[in-house]
C-alpha positions as CSV (number, residue, x, y, z in Angstrom):
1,X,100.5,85.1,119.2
2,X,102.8,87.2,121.3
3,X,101.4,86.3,124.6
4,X,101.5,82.6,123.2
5,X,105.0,82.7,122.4
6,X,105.9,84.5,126.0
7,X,104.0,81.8,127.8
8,X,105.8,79.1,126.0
9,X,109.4,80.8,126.6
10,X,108.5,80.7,130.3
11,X,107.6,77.1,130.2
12,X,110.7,76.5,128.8
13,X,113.0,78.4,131.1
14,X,111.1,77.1,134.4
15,X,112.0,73.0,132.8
16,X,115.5,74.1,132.1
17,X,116.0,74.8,135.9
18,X,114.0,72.1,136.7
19,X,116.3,69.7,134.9
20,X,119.1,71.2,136.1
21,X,117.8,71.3,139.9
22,X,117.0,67.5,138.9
23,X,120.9,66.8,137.7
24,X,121.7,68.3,141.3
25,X,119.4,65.7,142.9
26,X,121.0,63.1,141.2
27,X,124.7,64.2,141.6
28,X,123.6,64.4,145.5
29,X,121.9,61.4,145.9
30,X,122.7,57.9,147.6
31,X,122.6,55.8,144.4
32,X,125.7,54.0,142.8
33,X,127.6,55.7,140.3
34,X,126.7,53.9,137.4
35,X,123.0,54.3,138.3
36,X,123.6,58.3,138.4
37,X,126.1,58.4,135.5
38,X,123.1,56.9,133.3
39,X,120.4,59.3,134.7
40,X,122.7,62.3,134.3
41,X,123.7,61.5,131.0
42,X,119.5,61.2,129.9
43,X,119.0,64.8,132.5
44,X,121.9,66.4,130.0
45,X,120.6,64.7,127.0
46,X,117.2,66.6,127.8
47,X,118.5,69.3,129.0
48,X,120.3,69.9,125.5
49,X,116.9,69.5,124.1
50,X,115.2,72.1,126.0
51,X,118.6,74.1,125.3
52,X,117.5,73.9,121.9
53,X,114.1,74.8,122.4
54,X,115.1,78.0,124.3
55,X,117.5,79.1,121.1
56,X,114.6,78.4,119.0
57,X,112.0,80.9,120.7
58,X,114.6,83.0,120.6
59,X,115.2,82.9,117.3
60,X,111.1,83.0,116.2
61,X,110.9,85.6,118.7
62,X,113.6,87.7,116.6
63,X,112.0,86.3,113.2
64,X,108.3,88.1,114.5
65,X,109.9,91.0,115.2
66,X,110.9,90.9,111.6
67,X,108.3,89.7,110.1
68,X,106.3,92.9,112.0
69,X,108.8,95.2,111.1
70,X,108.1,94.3,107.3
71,X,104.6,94.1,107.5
72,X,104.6,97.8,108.5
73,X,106.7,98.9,105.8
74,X,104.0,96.8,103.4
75,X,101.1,98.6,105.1
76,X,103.1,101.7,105.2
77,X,103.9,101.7,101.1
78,X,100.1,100.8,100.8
79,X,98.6,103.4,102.3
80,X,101.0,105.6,99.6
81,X,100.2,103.9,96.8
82,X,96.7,104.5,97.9
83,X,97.0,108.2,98.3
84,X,98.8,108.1,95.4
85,X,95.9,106.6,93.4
86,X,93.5,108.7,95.0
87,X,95.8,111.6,94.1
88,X,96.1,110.7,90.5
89,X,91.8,109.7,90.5
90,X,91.4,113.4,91.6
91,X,93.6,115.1,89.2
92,X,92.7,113.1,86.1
93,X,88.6,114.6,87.0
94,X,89.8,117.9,87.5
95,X,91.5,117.5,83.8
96,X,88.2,116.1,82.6
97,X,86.7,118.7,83.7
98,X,88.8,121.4,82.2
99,X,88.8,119.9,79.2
100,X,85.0,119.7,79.1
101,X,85.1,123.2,80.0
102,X,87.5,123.7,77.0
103,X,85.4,121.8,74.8
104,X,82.3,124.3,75.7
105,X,84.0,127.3,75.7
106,X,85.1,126.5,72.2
107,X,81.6,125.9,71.1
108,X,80.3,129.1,72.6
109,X,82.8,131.0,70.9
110,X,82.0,129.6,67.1
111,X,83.2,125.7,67.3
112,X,86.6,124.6,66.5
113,X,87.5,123.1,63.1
114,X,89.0,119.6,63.2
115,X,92.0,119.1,62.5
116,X,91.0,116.8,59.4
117,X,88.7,119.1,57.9
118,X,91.2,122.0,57.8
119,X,93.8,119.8,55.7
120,X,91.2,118.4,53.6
121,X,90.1,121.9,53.1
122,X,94.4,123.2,52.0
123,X,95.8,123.0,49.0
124,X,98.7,121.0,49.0
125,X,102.2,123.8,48.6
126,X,103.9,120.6,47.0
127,X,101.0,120.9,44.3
128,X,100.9,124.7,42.9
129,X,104.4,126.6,43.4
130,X,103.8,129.9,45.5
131,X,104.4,133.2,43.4
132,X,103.1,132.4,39.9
């Protein structure tokens, strides 16, 4: 799209001169006035036009620039968001794997009560008062 947009700004520079080279021809020329005060006033009337089309290549030419600037910023936060995931992928197996280790080392050593079973297992202190 670049070398599109580079072509077309070229185009449009060499029919500015061109029109203006033209309004020079006409100035110049041998016609009557009124003849040359009608084709100068359509040469200027397209020269505006191509005028316009210049600011506006410039202008999308600015608005790429932009737009590329952006889209490397997107790309950029991507690729962290990416590395961030993989990051957090990584360290949530290395917890799953320590916890599995946990889990085994625990059963080796005689098993672990849960949690439940150990209250079920209590008398309640709000039930029996302590020292009688």
């Amino acid at each position: 799209m670049r070398k599109f947009q580079k072509i077309m700004f070229m185009l449009t520079v060499g029919f500015a001169v061109l029109t203006f080279a033209g309004l020079g021809f006409l100035i110049f020329s041998s016609k009557d006035l009124t003849d040359t005060l009608f084709d100068c006033v359509i040469l200027l009337i397209s020269a505006a036009s191509i005028a316009i089309a210049i600011f506006s290549q410039i202008a999308a030419n600015r608005e790429s620039h932009r737009l590329e600037k952006v889209l490397k910023n997107i790309n950029a936060i991507d690729k962290n968001v990416e590395s961030d995931i993989k990051t957090d992928e990584g360290v949530r197996r290395k917890l799953d794997k320590i916890l599995a280790l946990e889990e085994e080392i625990y059963h080796r050593v005689g098993g672990r009560k849960d949690v439940k079973k150990v209250e079920k297992g209590t008398p309640n202190s709000a039930e029996k008062p302590h020292g009688n």
